[in-house]
GULUMVEX-107227 format. One record per residue (C-alpha): residue in one letter; x, y, z. Coordinates in steps of 0.5 Angstrom, whole numbers, plus 2048, in hexadecimal, padded with zeros to 3 digits. Example, Ala and Ser with C-alpha at 12.3 -4.5 7.8 and 13.67 -1.06 7.14 Angstrom:
2
a|819|7F7|810
s|81B|7FE|80E
# end
This chain:
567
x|825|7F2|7EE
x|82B|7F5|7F2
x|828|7F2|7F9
x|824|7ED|7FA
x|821|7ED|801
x|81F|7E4|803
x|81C|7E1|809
x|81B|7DA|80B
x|819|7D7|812
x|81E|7DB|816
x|822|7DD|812
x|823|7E5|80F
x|828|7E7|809
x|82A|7EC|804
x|82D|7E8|7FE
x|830|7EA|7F9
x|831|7E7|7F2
x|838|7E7|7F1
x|838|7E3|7E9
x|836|7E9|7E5
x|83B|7EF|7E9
x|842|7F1|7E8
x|844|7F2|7EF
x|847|7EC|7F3
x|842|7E9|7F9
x|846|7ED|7FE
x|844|7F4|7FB
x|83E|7F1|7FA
x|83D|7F0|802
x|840|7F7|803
x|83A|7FA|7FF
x|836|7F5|802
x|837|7F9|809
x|836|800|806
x|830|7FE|803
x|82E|7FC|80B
x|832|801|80D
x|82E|807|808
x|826|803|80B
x|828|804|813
x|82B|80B|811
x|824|80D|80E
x|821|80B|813
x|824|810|818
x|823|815|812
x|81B|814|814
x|81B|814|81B
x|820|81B|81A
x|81C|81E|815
x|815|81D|819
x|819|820|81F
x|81A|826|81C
x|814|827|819
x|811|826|820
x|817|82B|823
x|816|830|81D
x|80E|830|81E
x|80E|831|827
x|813|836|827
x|818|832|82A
x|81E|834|82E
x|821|82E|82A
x|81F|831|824
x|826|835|825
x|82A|82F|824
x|829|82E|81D
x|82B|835|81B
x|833|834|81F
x|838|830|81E
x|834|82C|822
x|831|829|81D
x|837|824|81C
x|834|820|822
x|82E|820|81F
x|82F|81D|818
x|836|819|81B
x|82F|814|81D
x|82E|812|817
x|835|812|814
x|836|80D|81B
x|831|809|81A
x|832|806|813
x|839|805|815
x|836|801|81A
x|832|7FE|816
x|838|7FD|811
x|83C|7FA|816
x|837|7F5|81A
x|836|7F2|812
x|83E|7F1|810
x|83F|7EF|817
x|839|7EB|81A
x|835|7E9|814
x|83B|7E7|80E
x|83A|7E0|80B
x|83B|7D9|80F
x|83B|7D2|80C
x|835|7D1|811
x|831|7D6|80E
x|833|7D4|807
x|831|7CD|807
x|82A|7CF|80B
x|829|7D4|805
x|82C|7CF|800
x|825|7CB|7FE
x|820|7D2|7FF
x|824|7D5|7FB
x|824|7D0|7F6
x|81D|7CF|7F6
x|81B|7D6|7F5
x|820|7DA|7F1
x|823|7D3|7ED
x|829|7D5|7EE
x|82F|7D3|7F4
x|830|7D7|7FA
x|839|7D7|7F8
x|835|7DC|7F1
x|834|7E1|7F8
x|837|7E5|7FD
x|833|7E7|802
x|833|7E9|80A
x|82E|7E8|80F
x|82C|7E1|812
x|828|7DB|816
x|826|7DF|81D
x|824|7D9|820
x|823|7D1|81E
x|820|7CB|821
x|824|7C5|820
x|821|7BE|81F
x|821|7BC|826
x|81C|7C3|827
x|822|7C7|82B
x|822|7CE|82A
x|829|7D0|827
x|82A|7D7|827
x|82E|7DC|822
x|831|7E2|827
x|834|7E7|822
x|82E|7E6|81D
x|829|7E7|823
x|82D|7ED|825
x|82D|7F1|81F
x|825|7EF|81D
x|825|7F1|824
x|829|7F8|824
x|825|7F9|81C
x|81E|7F9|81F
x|81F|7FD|825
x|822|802|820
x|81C|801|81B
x|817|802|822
x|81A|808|824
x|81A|80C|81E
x|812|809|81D
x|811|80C|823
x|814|812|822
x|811|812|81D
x|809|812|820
x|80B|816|825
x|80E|81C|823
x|809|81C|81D
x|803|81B|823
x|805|821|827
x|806|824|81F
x|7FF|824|81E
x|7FC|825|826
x|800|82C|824
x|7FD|82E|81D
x|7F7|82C|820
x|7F8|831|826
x|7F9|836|822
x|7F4|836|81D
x|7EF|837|823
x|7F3|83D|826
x|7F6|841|81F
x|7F2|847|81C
x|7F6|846|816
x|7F2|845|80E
x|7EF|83F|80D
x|7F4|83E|807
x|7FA|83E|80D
x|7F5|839|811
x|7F4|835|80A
x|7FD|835|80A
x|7FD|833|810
x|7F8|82D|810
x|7FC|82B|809
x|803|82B|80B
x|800|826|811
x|7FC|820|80B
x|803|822|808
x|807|81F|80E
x|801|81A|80F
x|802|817|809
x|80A|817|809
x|809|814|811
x|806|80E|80E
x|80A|80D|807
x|811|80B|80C
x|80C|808|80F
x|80A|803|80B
x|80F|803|806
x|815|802|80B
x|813|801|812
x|80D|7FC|812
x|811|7F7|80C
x|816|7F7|80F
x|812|7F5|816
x|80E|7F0|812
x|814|7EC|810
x|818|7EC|817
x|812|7EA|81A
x|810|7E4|816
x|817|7E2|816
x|817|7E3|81E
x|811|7DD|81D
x|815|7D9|819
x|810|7DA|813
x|815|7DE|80D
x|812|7E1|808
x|816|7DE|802
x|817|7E1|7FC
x|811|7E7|7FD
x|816|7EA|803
x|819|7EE|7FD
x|812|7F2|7FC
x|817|7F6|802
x|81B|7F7|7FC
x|816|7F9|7F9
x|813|7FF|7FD
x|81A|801|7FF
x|81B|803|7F8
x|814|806|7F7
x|815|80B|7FE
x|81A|811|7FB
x|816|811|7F6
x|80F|811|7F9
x|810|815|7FF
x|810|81D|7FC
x|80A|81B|7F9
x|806|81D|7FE
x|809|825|7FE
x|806|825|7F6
x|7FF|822|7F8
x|7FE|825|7FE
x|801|82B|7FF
x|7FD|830|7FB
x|803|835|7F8
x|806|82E|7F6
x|801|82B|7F3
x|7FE|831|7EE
x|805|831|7EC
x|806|82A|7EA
x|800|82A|7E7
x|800|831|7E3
x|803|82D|7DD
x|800|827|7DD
x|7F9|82C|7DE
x|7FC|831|7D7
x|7FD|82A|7D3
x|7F7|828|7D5
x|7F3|82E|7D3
x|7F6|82F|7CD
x|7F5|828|7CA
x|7ED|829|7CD
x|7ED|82F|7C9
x|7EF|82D|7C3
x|7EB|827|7C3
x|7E5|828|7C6
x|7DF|82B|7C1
x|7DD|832|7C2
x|7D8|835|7C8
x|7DB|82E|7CC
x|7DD|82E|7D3
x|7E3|82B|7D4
x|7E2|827|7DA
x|7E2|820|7DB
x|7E1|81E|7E2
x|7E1|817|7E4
x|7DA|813|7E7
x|7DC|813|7EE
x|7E0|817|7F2
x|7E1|815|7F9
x|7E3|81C|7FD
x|7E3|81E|805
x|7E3|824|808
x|7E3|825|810
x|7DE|820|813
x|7DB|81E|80C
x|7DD|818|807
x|7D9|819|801
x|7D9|816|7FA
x|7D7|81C|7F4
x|7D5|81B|7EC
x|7D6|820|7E9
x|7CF|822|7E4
x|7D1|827|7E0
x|7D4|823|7DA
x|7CF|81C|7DC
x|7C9|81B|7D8
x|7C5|819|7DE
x|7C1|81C|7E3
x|7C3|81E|7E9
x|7BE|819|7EC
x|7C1|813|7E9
x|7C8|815|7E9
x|7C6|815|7F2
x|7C4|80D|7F0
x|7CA|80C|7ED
x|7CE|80F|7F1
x|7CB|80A|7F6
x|7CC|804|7F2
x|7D4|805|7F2
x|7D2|805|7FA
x|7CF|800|7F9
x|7D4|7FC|7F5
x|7D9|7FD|7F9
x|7D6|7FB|800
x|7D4|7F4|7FB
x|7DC|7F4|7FA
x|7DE|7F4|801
x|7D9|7EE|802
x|7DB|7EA|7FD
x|7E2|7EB|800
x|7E0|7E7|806
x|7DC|7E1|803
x|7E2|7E0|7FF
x|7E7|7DF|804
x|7E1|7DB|808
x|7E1|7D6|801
x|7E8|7D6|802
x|7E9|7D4|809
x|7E3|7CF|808
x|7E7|7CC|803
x|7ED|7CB|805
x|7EA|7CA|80D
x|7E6|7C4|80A
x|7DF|7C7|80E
x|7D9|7C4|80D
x|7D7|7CB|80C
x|7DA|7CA|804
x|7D4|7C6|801
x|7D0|7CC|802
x|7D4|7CF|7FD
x|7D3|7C9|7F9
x|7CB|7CA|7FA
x|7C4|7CE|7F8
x|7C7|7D1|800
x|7CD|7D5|7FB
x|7C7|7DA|7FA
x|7C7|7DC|800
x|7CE|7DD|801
x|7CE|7E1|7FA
x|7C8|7E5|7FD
x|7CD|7E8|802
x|7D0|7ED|7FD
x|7CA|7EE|7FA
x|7C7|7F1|801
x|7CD|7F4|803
x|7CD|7F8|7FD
x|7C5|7FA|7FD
x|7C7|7FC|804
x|7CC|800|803
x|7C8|803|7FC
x|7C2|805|801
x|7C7|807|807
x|7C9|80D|801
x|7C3|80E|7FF
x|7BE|80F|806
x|7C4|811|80A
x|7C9|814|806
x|7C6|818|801
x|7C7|820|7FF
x|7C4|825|806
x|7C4|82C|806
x|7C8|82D|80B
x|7CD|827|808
x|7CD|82C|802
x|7CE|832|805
x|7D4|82F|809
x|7D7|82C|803
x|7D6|832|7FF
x|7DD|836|800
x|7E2|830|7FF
x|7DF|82D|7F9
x|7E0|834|7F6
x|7E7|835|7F9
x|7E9|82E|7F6
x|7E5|82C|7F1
x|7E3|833|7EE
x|7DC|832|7ED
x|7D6|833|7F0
x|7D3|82E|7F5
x|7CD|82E|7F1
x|7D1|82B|7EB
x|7D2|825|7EE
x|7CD|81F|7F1
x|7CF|81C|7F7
x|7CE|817|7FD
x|7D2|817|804
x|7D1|817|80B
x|7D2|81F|80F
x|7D3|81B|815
x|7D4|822|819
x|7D6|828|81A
x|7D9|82D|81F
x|7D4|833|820
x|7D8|83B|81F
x|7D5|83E|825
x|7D5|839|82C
x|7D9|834|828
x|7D4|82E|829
x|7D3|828|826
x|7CE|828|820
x|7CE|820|81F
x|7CA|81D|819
x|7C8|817|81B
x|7C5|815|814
x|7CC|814|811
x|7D0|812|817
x|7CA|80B|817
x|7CD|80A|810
x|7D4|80B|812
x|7D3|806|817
x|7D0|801|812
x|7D5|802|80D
x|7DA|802|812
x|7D8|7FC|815
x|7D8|7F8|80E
x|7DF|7FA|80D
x|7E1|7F7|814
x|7DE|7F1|813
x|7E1|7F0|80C
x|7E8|7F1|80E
x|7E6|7ED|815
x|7E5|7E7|811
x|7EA|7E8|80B
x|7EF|7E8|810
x|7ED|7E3|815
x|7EC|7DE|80F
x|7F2|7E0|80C
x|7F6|7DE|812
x|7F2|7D7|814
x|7F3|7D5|80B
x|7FB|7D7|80E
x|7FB|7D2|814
x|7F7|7CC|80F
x|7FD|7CE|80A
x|801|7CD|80F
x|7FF|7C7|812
x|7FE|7C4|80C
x|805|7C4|809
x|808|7C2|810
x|803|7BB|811
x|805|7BA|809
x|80C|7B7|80A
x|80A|7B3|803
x|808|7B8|7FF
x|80D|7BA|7F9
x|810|7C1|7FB
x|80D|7C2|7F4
x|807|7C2|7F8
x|809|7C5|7FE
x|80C|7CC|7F9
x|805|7CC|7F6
x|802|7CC|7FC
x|807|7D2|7FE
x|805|7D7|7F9
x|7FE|7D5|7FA
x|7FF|7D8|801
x|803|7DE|7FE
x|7FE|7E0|7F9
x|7F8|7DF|7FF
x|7FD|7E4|803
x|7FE|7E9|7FD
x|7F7|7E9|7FB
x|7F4|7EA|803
x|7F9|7F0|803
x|7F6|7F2|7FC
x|7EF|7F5|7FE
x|7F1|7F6|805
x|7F6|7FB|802
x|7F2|7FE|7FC
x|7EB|7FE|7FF
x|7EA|7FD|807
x|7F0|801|808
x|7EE|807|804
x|7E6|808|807
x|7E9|807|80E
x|7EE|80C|80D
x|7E8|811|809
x|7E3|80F|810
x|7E9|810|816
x|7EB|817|814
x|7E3|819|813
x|7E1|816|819
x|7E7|81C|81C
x|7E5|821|818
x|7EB|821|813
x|7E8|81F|80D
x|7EE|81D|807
x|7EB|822|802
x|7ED|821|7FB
x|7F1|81B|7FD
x|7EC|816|7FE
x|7EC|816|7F5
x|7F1|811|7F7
x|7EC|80C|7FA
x|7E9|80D|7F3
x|7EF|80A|7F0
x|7F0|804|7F5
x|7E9|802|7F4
x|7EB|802|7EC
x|7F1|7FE|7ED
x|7EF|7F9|7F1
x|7EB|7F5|7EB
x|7F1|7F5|7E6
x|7F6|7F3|7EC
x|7F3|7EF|7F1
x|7F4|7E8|7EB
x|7FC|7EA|7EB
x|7FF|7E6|7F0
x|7FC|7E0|7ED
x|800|7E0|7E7
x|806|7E3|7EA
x|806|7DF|7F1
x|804|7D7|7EE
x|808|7D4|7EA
x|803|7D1|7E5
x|800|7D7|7E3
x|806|7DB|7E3
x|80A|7D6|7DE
x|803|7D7|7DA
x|804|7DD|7DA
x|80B|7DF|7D8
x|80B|7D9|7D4
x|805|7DD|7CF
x|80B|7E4|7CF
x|811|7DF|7CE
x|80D|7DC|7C8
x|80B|7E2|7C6
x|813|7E5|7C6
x|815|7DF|7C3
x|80F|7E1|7BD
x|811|7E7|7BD
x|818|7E6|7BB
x|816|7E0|7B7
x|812|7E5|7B3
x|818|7EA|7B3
x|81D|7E5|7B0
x|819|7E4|7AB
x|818|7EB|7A9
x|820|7EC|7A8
x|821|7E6|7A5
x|81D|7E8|79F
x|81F|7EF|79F
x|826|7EB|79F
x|823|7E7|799
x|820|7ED|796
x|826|7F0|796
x|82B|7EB|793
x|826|7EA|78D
x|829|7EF|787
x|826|7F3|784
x|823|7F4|77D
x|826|7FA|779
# end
């Protein structure tokens, strides 16, 4: 890795690891620099960007100044403020032999490396001595200083400029007289800067937030600060992928290709008088003020009727999930806090928390069945943009959902459905919950961790590590269902409930949902050291088997090969 981002306690780093390159330490600095120098850069490229986005789209008289040579002043901003960045690195944040031998023990402990095998530029903000006073360090809180203040105005600008974005698409949404295809642009290009809104948002601003915060209250994120290296990497590569989803011109482009391949193998695949469709089981889709899960029952062999139900059992099963969250982190919050609550767990009482999923889920089942199920109305609303979106008739697909209202044409009235918006309700609240208790949990194992490991001035540091990447892993997998399963249905319910449905998009909760099985285990083996040995023990035993295996093939055909022949 070229970078590595580090944080301990109060002490923020970049580090570079100087045994495997061919550049001296200075130049390796100097690099250093430039890496930080190109990161605060691109933070004013955002904020820029977002600027002229707001100026193109209001008609501005600003707007003028990017088509002079007064642009130069615009993109001097940027070009300033990673020399800045640059320059507060070299300057403010080089190596010291304090800050040397405070990283030398950490260091050692989670890259088994020493610190002399890195360069790095960054250092301690603050420290608190052994007698309790507080020693700070000026120029490194001056240049964390200067960092975030950059890092808050581009995010503000960001948010800014790209709400008074909206407040004007919306506007003249209303008033335009042009076709609804135009409207439909419109409303696209807005998702598209939606979405590029929240990628530097949360690949870069809220990462790098988070590090400085924890380091700010003494608690560094050790190794896993280097996810930040990670989402910087991720970011040039996934931000002009909104424009090829989102924007329709784009996405039939991109996917003309991959649509002509995949005809041509179904085609020739598929047996005569076949349709060549294959839908998935459930298809999450918004529209407007609706949220809807569809089944497509033109290639099932299932009645509409029970496809419906089993349409409500995937609602089910998901609503049962959330609150299996929740009595997860309760169980690991009673077993580490030692409450007297743990031995209903260790009872005939443990059925009654496993009775907590179960009725959550046959809630939720119900909810879909009496309160969300196929109207009249509901079907006449989602009649056009299922056609648009998906080709096909409604009356190909079976669906639930909640048509929470809609705005009447003539006197622009509300026509509220108070139905789906008691099961929205109901939903909702299940989601708020789990997420309350995950993270209130989550934090309370934090604080006994940290106690723990305080008052255990006799436990072996070994014992003190396991405990550490206890935590982590308990971190990684608190964000794991918040990222992959609350997040999405609270974004799919928010831009419903404003009459903004995500459309089409919402396949991207169908995803999240068939990810979280397969990834929710990972940092277990990735983060605790006992499971991550086993784990690359069985692949280098397996590497070791492999070449074992090939040695002996190529001293045969050697052997083979120096045996004469008979003539």
């Amino acid at each position: 890795m070229l970078k590595i981002h580090y944080t301990v306690r109060t002490t923020s780093v970049v580090m570079v690891n100087v045994s495997d390159k061919l550049l001296p330490r200075f130049y390796l600095r100097i690099l250093n620099s430039i890496y930080w120098a190109f990161f605060g850069s691109s933070m004013a490229i955002f904020a820029l960007q977002f600027i002229y986005r707001y100026l193109a789209i209001s008609m501005n008289p600003l707007i003028q100044t990017f088509y002079s040579w007064k642009i130069l002043f615009w993109l001097l901003i940027p070009v300033l403020n990673g020399i800045t960045w640059a320059l507060l690195g070299i300057c403010l944040c080089g190596p010291t032999k304090e800050a040397t031998e405070y990283l030398r023990s950490y260091v050692l402990e989670d890259f088994k490396e020493e610190i002399d095998k890195f360069d790095y530029l960054g250092g301690p903000m603050y420290m608190i001595t052994e007698n309790g006073a507080f020693k700070p360090y000026f120029n490194t809180l001056s240049t964390i200083s200067y960092m975030s203040v950059t890092v808050s105005i581009s995010f503000a600008v960001i948010i800014f400029c790209g709400s008074k974005c909206y407040l004007i698409i919306s506007d003249l949404n209303k008033i335009t007289t042009s076709s609804t295809r135009c409207q439909a642009m419109q409303s696209q290009l807005f998702y598209a800067l939606v979405v590029q809104t929240l990628i530097p948002t949360l690949l870069l601003h809220f990462p790098v937030s988070i590090m400085f915060g924890f380091v700010l209250t003494d608690h560094g994120l050790g190794i896993y600060s280097s996810i930040i290296s990670i989402t910087i990497s991720f970011y040039p590569a996934i931000d002009p992928l909104p424009n090829f989803f989102i924007i329709s011109p784009y996405r039939r482009a991109a996917f003309r290709c991959v649509n002509r391949n995949y005809l041509e193998n179904s085609i020739s695949q598929a047996p005569p008088n076949s349709k060549n469709t294959v839908s998935p089981i459930a298809i999450h889709y918004s529209y407007r003020s609706s949220v809807v899960v569809l089944i497509s029952t033109s290639d099932k062999p299932f009645s509409r009727y029970i496809l419906l139900i089993l349409d409500s059992f995937y609602w089910g099963f998901f609503g049962s999930s959330l609150a299996i969250f929740g009595v997860h982190f309760i169980y690991r919050y009673l077993v580490i806090s030692g409450n007297t609550l743990l031995k209903t767990f260790q009872s005939w009482k443990m059925i009654l928390w496993l009775l907590i999923p179960v009725v959550i889920g046959f809630m939720w089942a119900l909810t879909g069945i009496f309160l969300c199920g196929p109207t009249d109305e509901f079907t006449e609303f989602m009649r056009k943009p299922v056609r648009e979106v998906f080709n096909e008739d409604i009356e190909e697909f079976e669906y639930l959902g909640a048509f929470m209202y809609e705005i009447s044409s003539t006197d622009k009235s509300f026509i509220i459905y108070w139905g789906p918006i008691a099961g929205m309700i109901i939903m909702s609240v299940t989601v708020v919950i789990s997420f309350i208790v995950i993270v209130v949990c989550g934090f309370k194992c934090y604080l006994r961790i940290k106690i723990l490991t305080k008052n255990s001035s006799t436990t072996s540091s070994r014992s003190q590590a396991l405990q550490s990447q206890l935590f982590n892993a308990l971190v990684i997998q608190t964000m794991i269902p918040v990222l992959l399963l609350h997040i999405p249905v609270t974004l799919k319910f928010m831009f419903a409930i404003f009459d903004s449905g995500l459309g089409e998009y919402c396949f991207i909760m169908s995803m999240t949902i068939a990810l979280y099985p397969a990834i929710d285990p990972l940092p277990n083996f990735f983060i605790i050291s006992p499971y991550r040995k086993a784990a690359l023990g069985i692949l280098k035993f397996r590497k070791r088997q492999t070449k074992r295996q090939n040695g002996t093939m190529n001293s045969l055909q050697r052997t083979s090969l120096s045996i004469p022949r008979k003539t």
